[in-house]
N, C-alpha and C positions, 0 to 999 in steps of 0.2 A: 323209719326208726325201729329199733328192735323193741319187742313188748317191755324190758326189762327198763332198758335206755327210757322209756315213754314214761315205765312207773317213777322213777326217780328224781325225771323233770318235774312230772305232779303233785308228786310228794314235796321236793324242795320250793314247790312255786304256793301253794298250798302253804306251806311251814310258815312261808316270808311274811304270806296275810295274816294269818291268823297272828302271828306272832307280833307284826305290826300294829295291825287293829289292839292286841291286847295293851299295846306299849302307850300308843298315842291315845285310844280311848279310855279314859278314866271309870270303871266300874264302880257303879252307885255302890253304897254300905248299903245292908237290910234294912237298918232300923227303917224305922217308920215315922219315923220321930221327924218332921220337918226341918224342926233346927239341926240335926245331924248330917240328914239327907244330903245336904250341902257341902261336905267340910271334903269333897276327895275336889272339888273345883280348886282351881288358881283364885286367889284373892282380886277382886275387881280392881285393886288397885297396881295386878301385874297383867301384863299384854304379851302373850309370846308370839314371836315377830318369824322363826324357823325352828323347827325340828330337823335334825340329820339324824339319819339312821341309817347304821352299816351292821349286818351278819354275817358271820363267819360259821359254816355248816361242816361238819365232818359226817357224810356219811358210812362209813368205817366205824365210827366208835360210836354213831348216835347222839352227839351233840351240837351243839350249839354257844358260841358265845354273839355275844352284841356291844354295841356301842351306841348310848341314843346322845345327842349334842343338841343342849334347848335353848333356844337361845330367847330373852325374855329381855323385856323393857318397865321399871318398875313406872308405873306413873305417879306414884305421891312418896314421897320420905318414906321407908321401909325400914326395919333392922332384920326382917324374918321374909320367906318362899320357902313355904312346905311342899315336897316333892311328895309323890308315889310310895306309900310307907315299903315297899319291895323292892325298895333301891338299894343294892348290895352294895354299892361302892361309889364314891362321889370321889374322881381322881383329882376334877383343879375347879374353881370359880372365881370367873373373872368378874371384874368390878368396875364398870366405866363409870367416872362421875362425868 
């Protein structure tokens, strides 16, 4: 492969993780504070069941967009699932009773 062709695959394959990892792992708050420490987890009383994740890379303009599909099973009467406070856009949510 040519040097260039090799940077490109490692840069995009490299992107996919890192950007993965930041999606599906939940990064603690600072505080310190025990009771806070806790609030970026899903509520014990949801269960997610699959994650789908699709990237769409343009290297040309240097972006990126995504799509992450969570899919979640509540196990007790719920009215509330607080997501990732960095969620730009919440397109549908589905509701099986």
């Amino acid at each position: 492969m040519e040097p260039i062709r090799v940077a490109v695959v490692l840069f995009v394959a490299l992107a996919a993780f890192f950007i993965t990892v930041w999606v599906i792992i939940p990064w603690p708050k600072t505080s310190l504070d025990p009771d806070e420490s806790q609030d970026f987890r899903l509520p014990r009383n949801v269960a997610p069941k699959r994650y789908m994740i699709d990237f769409d890379f343009s290297m040309e303009a240097l972006e990126y967009n995504g799509t992450v599909v969570i899919e979640c099973q509540a196990l007790d009467t719920t009215s509330q699932i607080t997501l990732h406070e960095n969620v730009t856009m919440i397109q549908w949510v589905k509701t099986i009773l």
